[in-house]
PASEBA-1860 file (N, C-alpha, C; in nm, 3 decimals):
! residues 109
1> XXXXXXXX> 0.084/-0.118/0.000/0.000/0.000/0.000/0.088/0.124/0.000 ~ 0.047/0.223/-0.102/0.135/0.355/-0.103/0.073/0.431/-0.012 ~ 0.186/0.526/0.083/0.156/0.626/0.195/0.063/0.727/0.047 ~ -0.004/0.765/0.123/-0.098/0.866/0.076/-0.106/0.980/0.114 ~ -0.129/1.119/0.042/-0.070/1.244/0.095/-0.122/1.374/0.074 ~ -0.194/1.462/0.155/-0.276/1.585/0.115/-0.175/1.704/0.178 ~ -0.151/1.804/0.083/-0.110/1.877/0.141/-0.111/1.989/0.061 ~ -0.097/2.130/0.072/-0.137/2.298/0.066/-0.008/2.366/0.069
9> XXXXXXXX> 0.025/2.438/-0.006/0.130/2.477/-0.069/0.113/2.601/-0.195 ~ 0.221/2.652/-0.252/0.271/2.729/-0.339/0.345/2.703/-0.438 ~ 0.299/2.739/-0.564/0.367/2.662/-0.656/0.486/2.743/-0.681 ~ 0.609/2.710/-0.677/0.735/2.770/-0.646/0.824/2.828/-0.827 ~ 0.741/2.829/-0.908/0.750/2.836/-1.073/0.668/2.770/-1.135 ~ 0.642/2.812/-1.297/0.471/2.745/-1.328/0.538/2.652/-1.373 ~ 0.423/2.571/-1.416/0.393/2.428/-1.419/0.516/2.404/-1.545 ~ 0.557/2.293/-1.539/0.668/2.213/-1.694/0.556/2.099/-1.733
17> XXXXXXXX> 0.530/2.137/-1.843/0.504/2.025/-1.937/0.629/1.944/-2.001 ~ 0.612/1.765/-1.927/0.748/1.754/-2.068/0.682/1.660/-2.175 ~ 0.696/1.641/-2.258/0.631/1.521/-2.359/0.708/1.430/-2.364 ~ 0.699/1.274/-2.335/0.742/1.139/-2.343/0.740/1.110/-2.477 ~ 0.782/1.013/-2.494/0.715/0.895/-2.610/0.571/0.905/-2.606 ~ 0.562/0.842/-2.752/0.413/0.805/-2.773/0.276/0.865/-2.714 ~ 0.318/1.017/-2.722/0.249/1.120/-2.742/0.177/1.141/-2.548 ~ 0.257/1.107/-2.442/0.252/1.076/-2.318/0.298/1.238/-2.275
25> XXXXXXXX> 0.259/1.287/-2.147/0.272/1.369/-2.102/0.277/1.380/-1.939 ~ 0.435/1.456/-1.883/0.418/1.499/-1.766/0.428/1.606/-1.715 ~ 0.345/1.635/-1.603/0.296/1.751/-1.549/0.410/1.751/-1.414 ~ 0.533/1.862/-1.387/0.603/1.863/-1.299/0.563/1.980/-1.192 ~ 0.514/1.987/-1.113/0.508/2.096/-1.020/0.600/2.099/-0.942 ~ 0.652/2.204/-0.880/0.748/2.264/-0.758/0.695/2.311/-0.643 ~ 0.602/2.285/-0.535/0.570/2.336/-0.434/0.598/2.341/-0.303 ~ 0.593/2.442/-0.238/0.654/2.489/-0.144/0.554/2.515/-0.051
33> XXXXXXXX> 0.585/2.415/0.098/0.512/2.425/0.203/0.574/2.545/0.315 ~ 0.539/2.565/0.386/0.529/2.659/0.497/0.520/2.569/0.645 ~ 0.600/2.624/0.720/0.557/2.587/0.884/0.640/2.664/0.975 ~ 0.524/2.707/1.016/0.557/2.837/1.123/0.581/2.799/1.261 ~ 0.657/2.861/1.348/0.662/2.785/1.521/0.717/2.912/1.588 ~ 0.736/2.897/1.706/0.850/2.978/1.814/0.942/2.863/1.838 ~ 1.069/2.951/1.820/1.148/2.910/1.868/1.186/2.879/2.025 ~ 1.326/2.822/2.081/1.294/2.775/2.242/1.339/2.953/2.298
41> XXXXXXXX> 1.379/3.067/2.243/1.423/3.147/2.224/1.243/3.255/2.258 ~ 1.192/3.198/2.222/1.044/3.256/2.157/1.047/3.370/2.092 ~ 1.120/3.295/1.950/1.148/3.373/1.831/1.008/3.332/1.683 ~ 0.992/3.394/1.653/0.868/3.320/1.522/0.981/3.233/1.454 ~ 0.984/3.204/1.409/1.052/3.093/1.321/0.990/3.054/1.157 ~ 1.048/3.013/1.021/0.924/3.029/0.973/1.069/2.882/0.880 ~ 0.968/2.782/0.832/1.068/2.684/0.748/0.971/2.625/0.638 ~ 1.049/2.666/0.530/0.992/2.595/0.399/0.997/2.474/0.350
49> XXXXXXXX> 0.971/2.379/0.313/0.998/2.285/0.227/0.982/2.249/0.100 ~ 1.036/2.189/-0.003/1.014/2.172/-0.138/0.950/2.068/-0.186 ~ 0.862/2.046/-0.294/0.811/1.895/-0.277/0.770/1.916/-0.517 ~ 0.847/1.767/-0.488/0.839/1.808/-0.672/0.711/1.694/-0.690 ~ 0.639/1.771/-0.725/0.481/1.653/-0.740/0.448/1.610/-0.908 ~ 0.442/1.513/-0.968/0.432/1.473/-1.088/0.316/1.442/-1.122 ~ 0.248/1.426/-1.227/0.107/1.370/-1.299/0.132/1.312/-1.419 ~ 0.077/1.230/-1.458/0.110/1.119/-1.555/-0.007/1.139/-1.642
57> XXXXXXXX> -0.120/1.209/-1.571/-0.274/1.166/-1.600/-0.277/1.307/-1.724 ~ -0.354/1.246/-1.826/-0.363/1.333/-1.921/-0.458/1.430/-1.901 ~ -0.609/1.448/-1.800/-0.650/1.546/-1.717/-0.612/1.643/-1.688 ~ -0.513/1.589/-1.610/-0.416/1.728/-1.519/-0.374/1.787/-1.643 ~ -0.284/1.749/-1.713/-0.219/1.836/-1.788/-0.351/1.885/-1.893 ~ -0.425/1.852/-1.987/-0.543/1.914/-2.013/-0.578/2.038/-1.926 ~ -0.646/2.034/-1.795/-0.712/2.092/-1.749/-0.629/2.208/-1.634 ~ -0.522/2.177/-1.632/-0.469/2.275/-1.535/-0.342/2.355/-1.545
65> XXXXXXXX> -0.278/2.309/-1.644/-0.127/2.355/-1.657/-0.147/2.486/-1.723 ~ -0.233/2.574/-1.774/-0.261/2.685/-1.819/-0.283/2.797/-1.675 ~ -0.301/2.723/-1.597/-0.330/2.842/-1.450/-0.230/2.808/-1.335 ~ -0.195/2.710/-1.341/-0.093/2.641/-1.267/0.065/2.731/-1.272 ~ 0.083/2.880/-1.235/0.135/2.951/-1.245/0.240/2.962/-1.103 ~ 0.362/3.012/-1.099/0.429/3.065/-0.996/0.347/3.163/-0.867 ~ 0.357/3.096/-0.768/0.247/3.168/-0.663/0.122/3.098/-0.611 ~ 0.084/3.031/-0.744/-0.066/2.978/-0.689/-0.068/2.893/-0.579
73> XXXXXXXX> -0.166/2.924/-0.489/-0.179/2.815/-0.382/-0.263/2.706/-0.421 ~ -0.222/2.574/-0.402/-0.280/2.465/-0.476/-0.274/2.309/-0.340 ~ -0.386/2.229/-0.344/-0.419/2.120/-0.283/-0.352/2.045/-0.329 ~ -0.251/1.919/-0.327/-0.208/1.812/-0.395/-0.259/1.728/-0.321 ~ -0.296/1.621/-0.392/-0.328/1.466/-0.310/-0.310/1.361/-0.426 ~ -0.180/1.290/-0.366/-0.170/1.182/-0.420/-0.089/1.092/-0.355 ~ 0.033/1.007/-0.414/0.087/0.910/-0.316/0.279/0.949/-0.337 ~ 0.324/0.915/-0.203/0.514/0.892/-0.203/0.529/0.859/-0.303
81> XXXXXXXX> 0.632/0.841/-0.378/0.724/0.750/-0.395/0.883/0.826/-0.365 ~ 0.923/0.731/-0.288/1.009/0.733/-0.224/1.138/0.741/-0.376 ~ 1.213/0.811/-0.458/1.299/0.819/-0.506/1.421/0.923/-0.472 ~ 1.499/0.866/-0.342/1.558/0.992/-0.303/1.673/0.989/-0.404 ~ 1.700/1.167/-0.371/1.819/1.202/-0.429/1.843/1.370/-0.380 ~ 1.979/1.379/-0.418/1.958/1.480/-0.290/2.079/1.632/-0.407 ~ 2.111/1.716/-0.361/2.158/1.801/-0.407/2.219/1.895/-0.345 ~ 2.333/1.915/-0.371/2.385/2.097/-0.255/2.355/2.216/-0.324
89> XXXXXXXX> 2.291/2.270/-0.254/2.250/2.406/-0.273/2.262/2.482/-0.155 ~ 2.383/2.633/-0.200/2.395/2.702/-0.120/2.515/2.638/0.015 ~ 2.595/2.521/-0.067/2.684/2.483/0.063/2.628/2.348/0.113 ~ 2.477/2.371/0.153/2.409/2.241/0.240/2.303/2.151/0.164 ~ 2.359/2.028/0.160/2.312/1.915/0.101/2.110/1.949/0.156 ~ 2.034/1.937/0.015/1.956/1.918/0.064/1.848/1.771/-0.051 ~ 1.797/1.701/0.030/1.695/1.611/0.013/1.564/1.608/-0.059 ~ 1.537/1.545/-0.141/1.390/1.522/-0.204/1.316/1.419/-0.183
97> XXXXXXXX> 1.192/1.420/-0.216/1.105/1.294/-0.255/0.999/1.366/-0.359 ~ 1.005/1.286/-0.409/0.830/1.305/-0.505/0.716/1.235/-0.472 ~ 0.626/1.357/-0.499/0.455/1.310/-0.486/0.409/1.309/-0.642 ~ 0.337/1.202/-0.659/0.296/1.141/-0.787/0.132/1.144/-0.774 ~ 0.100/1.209/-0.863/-0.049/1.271/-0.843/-0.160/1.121/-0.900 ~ -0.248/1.042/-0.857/-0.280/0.896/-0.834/-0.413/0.968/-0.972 ~ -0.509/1.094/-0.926/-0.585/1.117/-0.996/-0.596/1.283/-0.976 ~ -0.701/1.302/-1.097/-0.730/1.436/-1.044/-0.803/1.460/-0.927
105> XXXXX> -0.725/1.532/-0.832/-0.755/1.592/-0.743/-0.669/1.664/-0.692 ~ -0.637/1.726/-0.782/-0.562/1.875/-0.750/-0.622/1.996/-0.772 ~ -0.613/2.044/-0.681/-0.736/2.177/-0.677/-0.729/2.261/-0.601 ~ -0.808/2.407/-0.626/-0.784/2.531/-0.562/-0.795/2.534/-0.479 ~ -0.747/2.628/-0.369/-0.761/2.636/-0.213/-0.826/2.772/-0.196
END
């Protein structure tokens, strides 16, 4: 069973269409979560995360990659897959995973 996953975010640059073979299409989003706290300091604190979410489904790309712009706040729900790989940026190694969109249900907030 794949972990399953809802989450609210910002799309961090618009949408990439890439075209596969045999006339196949993927939908790459970049979104960027938010989480706010105090620190032990009781400082606001504020930490982003990145999350590269994919769609396979010819829907999505039909129906959304025209508004699917830098900024928009957008719902994702779909499932892990666990393909790490990681990158330095800025000095400090940082980590990925991708969310792979199962169906449409990506939608406005």
């Amino acid at each position: 069973m794949r972990p399953l996953v809802v989450f609210t975010g910002n799309l961090g640059k618009d949408a990439e269409v890439i075209n596969l073979d045999g006339g196949r299409k993927v939908v790459v989003l970049s979104v960027a979560t938010n989480e706010s706290y105090t620190d032990s300091k009781g400082e606001k604190q504020q930490k982003t995360q990145w999350h590269t979410v994919k769609s396979f489904q010819k829907e999505v790309s039909e129906k959304f990659t025209d508004n699917l712009k830098k900024g928009t706040k957008i719902e994702v729900r779909g499932h892990l897959m666990y393909r790490p790989w990681e990158k330095e940026i800025g000095g400090e190694t940082v980590k990925f995973t991708e969310t792979y969109i199962d169906l449409v249900e990506l939608g406005w907030v």
